[in-house]
KOLDO-503871 format. One line per field, with one value per residue (C-alpha): x, y, z. Coordinates in steps of 0.25 Angstrom, whole numbers. Example, Ala and Ser with C-alpha at 12.3 -4.5 7.8 and 13.67 -1.06 7.14 Angstrom:
BEGIN
X c(49, 55);
Y c(-18, -4);
Z c(31, 29);
# end
This chain:
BEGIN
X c(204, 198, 203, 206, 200, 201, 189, 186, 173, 168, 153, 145, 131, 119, 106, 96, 84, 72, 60, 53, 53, 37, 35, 22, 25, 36, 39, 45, 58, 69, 82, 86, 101, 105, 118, 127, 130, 125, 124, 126, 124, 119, 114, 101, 94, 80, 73, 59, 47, 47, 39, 24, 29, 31, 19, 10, 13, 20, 35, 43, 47, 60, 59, 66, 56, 62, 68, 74, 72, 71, 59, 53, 37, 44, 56, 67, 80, 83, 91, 102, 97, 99, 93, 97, 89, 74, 66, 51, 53, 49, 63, 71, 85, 87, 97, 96, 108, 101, 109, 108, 103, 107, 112, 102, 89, 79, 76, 64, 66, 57, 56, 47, 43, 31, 37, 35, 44, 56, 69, 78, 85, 94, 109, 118, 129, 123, 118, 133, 141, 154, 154, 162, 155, 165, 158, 167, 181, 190, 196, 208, 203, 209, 205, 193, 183, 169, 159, 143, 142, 150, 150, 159, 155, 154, 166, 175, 184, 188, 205, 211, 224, 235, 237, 223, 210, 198, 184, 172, 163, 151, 135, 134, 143, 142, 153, 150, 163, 174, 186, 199, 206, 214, 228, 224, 227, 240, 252, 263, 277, 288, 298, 298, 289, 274, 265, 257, 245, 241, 239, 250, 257, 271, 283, 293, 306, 307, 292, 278, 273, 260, 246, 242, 231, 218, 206, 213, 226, 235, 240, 254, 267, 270, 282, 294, 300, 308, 301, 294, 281, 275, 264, 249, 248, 238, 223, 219, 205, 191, 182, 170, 175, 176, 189, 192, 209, 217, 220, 236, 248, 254, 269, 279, 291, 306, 301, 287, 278, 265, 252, 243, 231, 217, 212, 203, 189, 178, 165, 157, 146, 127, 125, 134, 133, 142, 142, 156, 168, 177, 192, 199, 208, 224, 233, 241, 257, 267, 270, 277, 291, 298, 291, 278, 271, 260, 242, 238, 225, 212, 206, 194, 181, 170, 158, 150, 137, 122, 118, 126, 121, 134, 128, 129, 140, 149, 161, 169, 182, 194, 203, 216, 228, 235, 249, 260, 261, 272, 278, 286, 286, 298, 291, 280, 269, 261, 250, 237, 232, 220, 204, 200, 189, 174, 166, 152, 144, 129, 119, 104, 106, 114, 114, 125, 127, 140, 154, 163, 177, 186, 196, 210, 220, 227, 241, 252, 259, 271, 279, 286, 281, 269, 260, 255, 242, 230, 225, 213, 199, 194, 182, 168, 161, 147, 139, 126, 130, 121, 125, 121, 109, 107, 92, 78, 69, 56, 49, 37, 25, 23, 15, 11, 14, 0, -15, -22, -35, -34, -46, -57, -65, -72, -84, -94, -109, -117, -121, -107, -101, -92, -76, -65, -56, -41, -29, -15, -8, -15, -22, -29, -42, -55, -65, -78, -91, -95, -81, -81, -68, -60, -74, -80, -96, -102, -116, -114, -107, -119, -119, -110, -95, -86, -73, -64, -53, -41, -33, -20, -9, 5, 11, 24, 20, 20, 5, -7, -11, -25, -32, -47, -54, -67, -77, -90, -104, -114, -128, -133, -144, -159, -162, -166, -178, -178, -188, -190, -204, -204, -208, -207, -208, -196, -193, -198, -189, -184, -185, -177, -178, -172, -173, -167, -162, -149, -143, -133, -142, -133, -143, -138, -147, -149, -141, -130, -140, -132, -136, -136, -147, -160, -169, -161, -170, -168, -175, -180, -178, -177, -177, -162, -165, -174, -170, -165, -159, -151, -148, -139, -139, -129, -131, -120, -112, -109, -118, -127, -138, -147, -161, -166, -177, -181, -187, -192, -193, -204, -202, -209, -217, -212, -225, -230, -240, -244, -258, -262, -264, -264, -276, -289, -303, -311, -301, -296, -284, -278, -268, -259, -251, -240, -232, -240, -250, -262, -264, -270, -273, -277, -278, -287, -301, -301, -296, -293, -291, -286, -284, -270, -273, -284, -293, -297, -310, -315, -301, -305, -298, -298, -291, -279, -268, -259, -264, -258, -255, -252, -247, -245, -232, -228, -228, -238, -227, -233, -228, -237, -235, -243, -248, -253, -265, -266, -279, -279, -288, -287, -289, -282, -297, -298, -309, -305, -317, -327, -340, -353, -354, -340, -335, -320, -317, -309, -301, -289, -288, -278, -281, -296, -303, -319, -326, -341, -350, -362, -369, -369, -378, -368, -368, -353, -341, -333, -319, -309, -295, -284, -272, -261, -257, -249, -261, -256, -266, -266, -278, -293, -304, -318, -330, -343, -354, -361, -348, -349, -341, -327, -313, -299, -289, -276, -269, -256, -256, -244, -251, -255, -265, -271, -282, -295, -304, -318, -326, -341, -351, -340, -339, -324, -323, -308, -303, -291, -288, -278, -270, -264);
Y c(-14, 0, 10, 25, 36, 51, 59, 72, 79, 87, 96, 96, 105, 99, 108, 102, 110, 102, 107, 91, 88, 89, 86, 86, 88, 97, 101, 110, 108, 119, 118, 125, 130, 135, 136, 149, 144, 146, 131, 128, 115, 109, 94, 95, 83, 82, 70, 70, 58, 56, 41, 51, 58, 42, 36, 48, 46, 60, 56, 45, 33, 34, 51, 54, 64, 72, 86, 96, 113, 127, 133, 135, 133, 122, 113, 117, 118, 105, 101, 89, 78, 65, 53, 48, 37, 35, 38, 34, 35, 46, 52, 51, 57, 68, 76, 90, 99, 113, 124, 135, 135, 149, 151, 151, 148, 140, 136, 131, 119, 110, 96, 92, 77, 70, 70, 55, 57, 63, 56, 54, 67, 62, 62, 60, 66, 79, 80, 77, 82, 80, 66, 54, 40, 28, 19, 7, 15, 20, 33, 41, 57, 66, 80, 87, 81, 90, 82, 81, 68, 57, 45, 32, 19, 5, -1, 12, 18, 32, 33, 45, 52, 52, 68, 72, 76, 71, 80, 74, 86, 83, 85, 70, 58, 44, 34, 22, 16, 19, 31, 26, 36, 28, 34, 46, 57, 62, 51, 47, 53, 45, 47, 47, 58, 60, 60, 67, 76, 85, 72, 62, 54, 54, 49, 39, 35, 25, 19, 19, 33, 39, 38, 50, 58, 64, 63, 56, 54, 43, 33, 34, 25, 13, 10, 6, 8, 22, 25, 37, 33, 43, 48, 51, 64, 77, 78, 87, 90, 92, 80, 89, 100, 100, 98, 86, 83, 69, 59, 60, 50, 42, 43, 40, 31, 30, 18, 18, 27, 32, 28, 41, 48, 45, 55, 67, 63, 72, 72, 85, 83, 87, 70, 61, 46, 37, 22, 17, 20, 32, 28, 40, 33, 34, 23, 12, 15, 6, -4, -17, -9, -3, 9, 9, 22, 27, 26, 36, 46, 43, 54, 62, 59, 71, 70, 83, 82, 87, 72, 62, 47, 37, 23, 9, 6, 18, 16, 29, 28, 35, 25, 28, 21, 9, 11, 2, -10, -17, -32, -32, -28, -19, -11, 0, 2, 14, 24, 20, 33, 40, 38, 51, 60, 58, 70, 71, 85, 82, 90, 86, 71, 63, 47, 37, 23, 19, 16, 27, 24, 33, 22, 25, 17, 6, 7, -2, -14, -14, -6, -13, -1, 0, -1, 10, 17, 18, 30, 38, 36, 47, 56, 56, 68, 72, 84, 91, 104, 114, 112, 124, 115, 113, 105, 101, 110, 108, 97, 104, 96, 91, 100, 94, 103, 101, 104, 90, 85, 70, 62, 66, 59, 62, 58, 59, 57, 68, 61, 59, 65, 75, 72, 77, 84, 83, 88, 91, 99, 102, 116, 119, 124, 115, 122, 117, 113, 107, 108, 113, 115, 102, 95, 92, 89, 83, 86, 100, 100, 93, 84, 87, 90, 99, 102, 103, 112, 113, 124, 125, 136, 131, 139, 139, 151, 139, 144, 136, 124, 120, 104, 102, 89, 87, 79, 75, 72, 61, 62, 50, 41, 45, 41, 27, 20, 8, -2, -16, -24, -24, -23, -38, -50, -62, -69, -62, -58, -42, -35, -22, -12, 0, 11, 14, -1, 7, 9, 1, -4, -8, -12, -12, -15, -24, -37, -33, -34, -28, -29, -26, -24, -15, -26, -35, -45, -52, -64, -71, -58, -57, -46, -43, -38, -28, -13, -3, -7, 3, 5, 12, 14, 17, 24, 23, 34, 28, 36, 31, 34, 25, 22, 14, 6, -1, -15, -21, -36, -40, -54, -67, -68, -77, -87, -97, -108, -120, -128, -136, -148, -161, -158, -170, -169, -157, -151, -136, -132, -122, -113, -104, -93, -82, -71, -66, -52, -63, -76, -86, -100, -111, -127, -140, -140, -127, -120, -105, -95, -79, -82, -80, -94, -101, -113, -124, -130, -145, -149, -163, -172, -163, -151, -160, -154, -140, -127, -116, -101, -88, -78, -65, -55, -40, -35, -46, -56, -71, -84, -97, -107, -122, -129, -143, -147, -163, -168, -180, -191, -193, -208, -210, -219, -227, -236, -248, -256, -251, -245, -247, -233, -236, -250, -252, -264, -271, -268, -274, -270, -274, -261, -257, -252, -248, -239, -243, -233, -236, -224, -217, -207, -196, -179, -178, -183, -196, -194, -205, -204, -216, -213, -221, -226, -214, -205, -199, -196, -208, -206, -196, -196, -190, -200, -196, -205, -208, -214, -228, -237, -229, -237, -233, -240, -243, -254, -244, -244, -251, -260, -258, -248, -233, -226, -223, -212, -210, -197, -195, -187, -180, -192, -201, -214, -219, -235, -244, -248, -260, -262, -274);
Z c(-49, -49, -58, -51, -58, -56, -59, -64, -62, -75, -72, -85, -83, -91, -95, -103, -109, -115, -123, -122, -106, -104, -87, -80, -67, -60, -45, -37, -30, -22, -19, -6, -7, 8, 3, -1, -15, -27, -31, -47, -52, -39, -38, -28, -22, -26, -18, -25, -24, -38, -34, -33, -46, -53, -48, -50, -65, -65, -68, -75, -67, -69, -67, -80, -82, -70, -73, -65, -68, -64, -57, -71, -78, -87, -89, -97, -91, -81, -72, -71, -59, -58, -50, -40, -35, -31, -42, -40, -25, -18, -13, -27, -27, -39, -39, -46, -52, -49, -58, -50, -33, -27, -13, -3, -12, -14, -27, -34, -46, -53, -55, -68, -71, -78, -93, -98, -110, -102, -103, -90, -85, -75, -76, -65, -74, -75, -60, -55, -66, -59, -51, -46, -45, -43, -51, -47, -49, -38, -38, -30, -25, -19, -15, -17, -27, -31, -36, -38, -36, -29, -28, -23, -26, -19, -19, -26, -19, -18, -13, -9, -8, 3, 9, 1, 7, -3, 0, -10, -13, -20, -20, -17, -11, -11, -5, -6, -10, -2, 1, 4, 12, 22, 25, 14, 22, 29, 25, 34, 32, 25, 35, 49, 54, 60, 53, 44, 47, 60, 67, 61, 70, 77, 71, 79, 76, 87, 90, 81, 74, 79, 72, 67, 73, 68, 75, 88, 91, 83, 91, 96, 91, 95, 103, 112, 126, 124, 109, 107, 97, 86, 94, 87, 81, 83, 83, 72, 65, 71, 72, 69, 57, 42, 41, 35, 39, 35, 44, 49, 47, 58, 60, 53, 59, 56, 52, 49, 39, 49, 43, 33, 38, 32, 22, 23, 15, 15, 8, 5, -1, 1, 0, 6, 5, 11, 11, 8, 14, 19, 25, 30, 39, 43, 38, 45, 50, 44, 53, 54, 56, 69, 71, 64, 59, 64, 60, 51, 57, 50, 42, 39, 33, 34, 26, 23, 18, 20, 17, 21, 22, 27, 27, 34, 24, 25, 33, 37, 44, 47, 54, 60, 55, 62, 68, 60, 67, 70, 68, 82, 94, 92, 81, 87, 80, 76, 82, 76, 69, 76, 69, 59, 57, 50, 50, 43, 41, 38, 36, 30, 31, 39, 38, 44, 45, 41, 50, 53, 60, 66, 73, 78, 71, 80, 86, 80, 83, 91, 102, 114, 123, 116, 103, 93, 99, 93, 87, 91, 87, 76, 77, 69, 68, 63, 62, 56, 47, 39, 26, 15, 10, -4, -5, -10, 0, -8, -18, -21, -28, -40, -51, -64, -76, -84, -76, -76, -71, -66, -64, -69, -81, -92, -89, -79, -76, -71, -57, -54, -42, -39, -46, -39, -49, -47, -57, -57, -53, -40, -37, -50, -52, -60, -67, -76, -74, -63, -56, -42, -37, -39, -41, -53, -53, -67, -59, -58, -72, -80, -92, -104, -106, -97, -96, -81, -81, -71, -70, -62, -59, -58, -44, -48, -60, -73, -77, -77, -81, -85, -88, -93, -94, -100, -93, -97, -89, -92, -89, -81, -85, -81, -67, -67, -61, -53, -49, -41, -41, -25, -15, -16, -6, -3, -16, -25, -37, -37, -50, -52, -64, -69, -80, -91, -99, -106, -94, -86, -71, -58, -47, -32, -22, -7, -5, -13, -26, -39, -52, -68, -76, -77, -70, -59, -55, -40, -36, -22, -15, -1, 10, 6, -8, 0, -2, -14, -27, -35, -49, -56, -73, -78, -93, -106, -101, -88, -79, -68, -63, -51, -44, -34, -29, -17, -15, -4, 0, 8, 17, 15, 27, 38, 41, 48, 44, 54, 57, 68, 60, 59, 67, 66, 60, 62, 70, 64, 58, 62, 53, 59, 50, 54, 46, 35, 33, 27, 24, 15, 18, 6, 12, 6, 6, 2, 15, 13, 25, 24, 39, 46, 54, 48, 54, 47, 56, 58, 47, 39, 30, 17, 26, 27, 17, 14, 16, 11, 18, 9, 18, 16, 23, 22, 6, 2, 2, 3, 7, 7, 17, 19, 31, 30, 38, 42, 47, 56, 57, 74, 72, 84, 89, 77, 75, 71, 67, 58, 63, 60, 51, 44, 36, 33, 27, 25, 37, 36, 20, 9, 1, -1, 12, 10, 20, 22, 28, 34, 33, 18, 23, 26, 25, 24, 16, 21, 23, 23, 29, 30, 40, 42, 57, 59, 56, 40, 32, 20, 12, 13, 5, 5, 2, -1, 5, -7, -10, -6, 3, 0, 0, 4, -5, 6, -5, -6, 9, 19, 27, 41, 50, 43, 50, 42, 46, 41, 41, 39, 46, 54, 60, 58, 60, 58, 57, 56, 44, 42, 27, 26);
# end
């Protein structure tokens, strides 16, 4: 079981003074008070993005180093805040206890963070000195409670007293559990009478009592032929006013007590928040007897706030009681009590999805003539209203409390380009060599040590704050030379060079070419590796420096070589030649021509073999190309005897054939040639005619038919020749 507790509210002030808080970064923030009061100790809701702040490196993650001041040049005296919820996002809930907010001002204050070392600041306690949270426990209130802070709960509830009013007043409200005012306003009399309250409900001696009235007319008794019932009292009260009246009782019989009247509950507070439940309504009549007393009236539940947020899971409801009911038929029953009042005044914010009701209770069981009535429905009521605003009008940016200049380095090479200078805060001034505006030059500045200066006036009246970085410029190595042994032709090998061997060398260049080293080397080159090759040194210090140079790649020439060959004896052969700028012809016998298409006249034997083409394209670039030359004996009228000038023998041969001339007496050379049936050349040689009778050894030949063709004295006598 829940234990009741009775609170009491005690408000304990807290200043706290430190010599150690060191921040980095503060921003400007005004409260606006539209109201008439001077406001002493008031809790102000400050929604800042403190997620930027986090990720920038500017305030703690857990924002312990937040602190809260006067309009001042540096923190001393802070305020009492507390977070709420959402820290690291960019909407965090802080609230603020400003000391001091005159009527109709606005007022400048300062928000400071950035201190690494600084301990957590935040306490609920001092922000909401006096303050009720549940916490699991169920209390009894009545009357007028002042708080800061108030807060109910799940599952805790909050009861109230019969005949009292309750009214919450407090900066901020949250229900979440539950007020349990049913039947807690006007009670029913003891004895028989109507009931109580400008709407309570008629009294009967003979039939049902009548529900009492609030918002609608209770319903009336029930009862039998010839009885007069208790009829429903009065309206009273405006749906759409602040009053805020109890609900009336329902009459009571000579034998029945009439059911109470639901409480008056009213919330008055800047932020309201309701997600549990509110339950304002009238009572039930006794019933179960002969004339039954009648429903008690709902109450009134009025929320006044300038935020108010009712969610999906709120149920408001100010029911009118049921009539007593009876067990028989001769016993009448009761007028159900009518519905209540729910007003809310909203003004900034207004949110609402939870359940309101507002029912009539239902008429009671029995009467012979007829049964109790049902009361009437109650009225809801909501309206927009100006309140005298107390808020957050302004977040100004953030300002860092020391001059600094981000991004620059220390070093730089004097062919570096132009660096953009940034510092915080924003809105200073550079100064130095080579600084132009908010640009920085090392060119214009020159090689050696310089010194950048930042200088920045704080705008709200703190003085000036000022940052220097020294930079220094390195000189760049010596312009490099660069070289190639082009132009060159197709395949040959690509040497590159630089200067300067104790630097660093990158080479870039066609065909995706990079490469490390003083003297790249790329060989069997093509047309691709033709264009500019560039290369950057790089000295000890890091500086660079580059050169290029071009090569260019010359094609292989495209050629053609051919010859009318196999041709016959003394016929010509004829070259033919395409593609190049000049050409050079070398072949047996020693042929040589300079000619593009050569001719070689009245072609014997001893042409027969490979000549050879050098030509020569664009850029002195060769290729060599061969062409064989077949000459033919044209036996195709072979003699197959021998003839009176030339002996063959023996004929068919085993091995060994001799060649007999009749004549010795010749001018020229013999020449001897042995084909085979299909006309290839198989053997030539070149007898002298002192030489004798000649032989032809054929021992390694396969047997069967070659063709043998004698020449002498231009004349050729060819023969059949049969190995067997």
């Amino acid at each position: 079981m829940k234990k009741i507790i009775f609170y009491a509210f005690l408000l304990v002030p807290v200043c706290v003074f430190s010599q150690t808080y060191q921040p980095a970064y503060k921003t400007t923030f005004t409260i606006q008070n539209d109201s008439n009061q001077i406001l002493n100790d008031y809790q102000v809701l400050i929604i800042f993005n403190t997620a930027s702040s986090i990720a920038a490196g500017h305030m703690q993650v857990n924002g312990e180093d937040l602190r809260f001041t006067a309009d001042s040049c540096s923190p001393v005296s802070y305020f009492d805040y507390w977070i709420e919820d959402g820290i690291n996002t960019d909407s965090t809930r802080i609230w603020v206890k400003i000391p001091l907010l005159l009527s109709n001002s606005s007022t400048n204050f300062l928000l400071w963070y950035g201190d690494p070392l600084a301990g957590s600041y935040t306490n609920f306690t001092n922000t909401f000195p006096t303050s009720f949270i549940s916490s699991g426990n169920d209390t009894l209130f009545t009357g007028t409670i002042f708080t800061d802070w108030f807060q109910l709960d799940t599952g805790d509830v909050i009861n109230l007293v019969s005949d009292s009013p309750i009214e919450i007043r407090s900066r901020v409200i949250i229900l979440d559990g539950k007020i349990q005012g049913r039947g807690m306003g006007f009670s029913a009399p003891i004895a028989v009478a109507n009931g109580n309250g400008p709407g309570g409900g008629g009294l009967s001696t003979e039939a049902g009592g009548g529900g009492g009235s609030y918002a609608g007319i209770g319903g009336m008794g029930g009862y039998d032929l010839g009885d007069t019932p208790g009829n429903g009292g009065a309206i009273y009260g405006a749906e759409n006013d602040f009053t805020c009246p109890m609900g009336s009782s329902g009459g009571t019989t000579d034998n029945a007590i009439g059911g109470a009247g639901g409480a008056s509950i009213k919330l008055s507070a800047e932020w309201i928040s309701i997600g549990g439940q509110i339950d304002a309504g009238g009572s039930q009549g006794v019933g179960s007897i002969g004339r039954c007393g009648g429903g008690g009236s709902g109450g009134t539940i009025m929320a006044i706030g300038d935020n108010i947020n009712i969610g999906s899971s709120a149920v408001l409801q100010s029911l009118g009681g049921d009539g007593g009911s009876g067990s028989s038929a001769a016993n009448d029953g009761g007028g159900g009590g009518s519905g209540g009042r729910i007003k809310i005044f909203h003004g900034t914010t207004w949110n609402s999805s939870g359940s309101f009701s507002l029912l009539g209770g239902n008429g009671g069981l029995y009467g012979s003539e007829a049964f109790g009535e049902d009361g009437a429905l109650g009225t809801y009521f909501d309206s927009t209203i100006t309140f005298p605003l107390v808020f957050l009008s302004n977040m100004g940016p953030e300002t860092a409390l020391q001059a600094e200049i981000i991004g620059l380095d220390s070093v730089y090479c004097l062919n570096k380009d132009s660096v953009t200078l940034e510092a915080v805060p924003i809105g200073g001034t550079f100064g130095g060599p080579g600084v132009t505006g908010n640009y920085f030059f090392p060119l214009v500045a020159g090689v050696g040590i310089h010194s950048i200066t930042y200088a920045y006036t704080d705008p709200t009246g703190c003085g000036n704050l000022y940052d220097t970085v020294i930079v220094e410029v390195l000189n760049i190595p010596v312009s490099p030379m660069a070289s190639n042994n082009g132009p060159l032709c197709e395949g040959a090998t690509l040497t590159l060079a630089a200067s300067d061997s104790l630097a660093g060398h990158l080479w870039s260049g066609p065909n995706g070419f990079t490469c490390i080293g003083q003297f790249p080397i790329i060989p069997a080159i093509t047309e691709l590796n033709d264009g500019a090759y560039t290369v950057i040194i790089t000295n000890a210090a890091g500086c660079t420096s580059s050169a290029s140079t071009s090569l260019t790649v010359y094609p292989t020439p495209d050629v053609t070589v051919s010859n009318n060959a196999p041709v016959c004896i003394d016929e010509d052969v004829i070259f033919i030649a395409t593609g190049g700028l000049s050409y050079n012809w070398n072949g047996p016998n020693g042929f040589s021509s300079a000619a593009q298409s050569p001719t070689l006249a009245d072609a014997q034997f001893p042409a027969m073999g490979i000549y050879t083409v050098t030509i020569t394209g664009t850029g002195g670039c060769i290729t060599t190309v061969t062409s064989e030359v077949i000459i033919d004996g044209c036996y195709d009228n072979i003699d197959e005897d021998n003839n009176e000038e030339i002996i063959v023998f023996p004929n068919p041969t085993h091995g060994q054939l001799w060649i007999e001339l009749a004549d010795q007496n010749f001018e020229d050379d013999v020449y001897v040639a042995l084909y085979d049936i299909s006309g290839k050349l198989l053997f030539f040689t070149q007898q002298l005619t002192d030489n004798g009778r000649p032989s032809i050894d054929l021992s390694n030949l396969a047997s069967g038919v070659y063709m043998l063709a004698i020449r002498e004295n231009h004349r050729i006598k060819t023969f059949k020749v049969v190995k067997n």
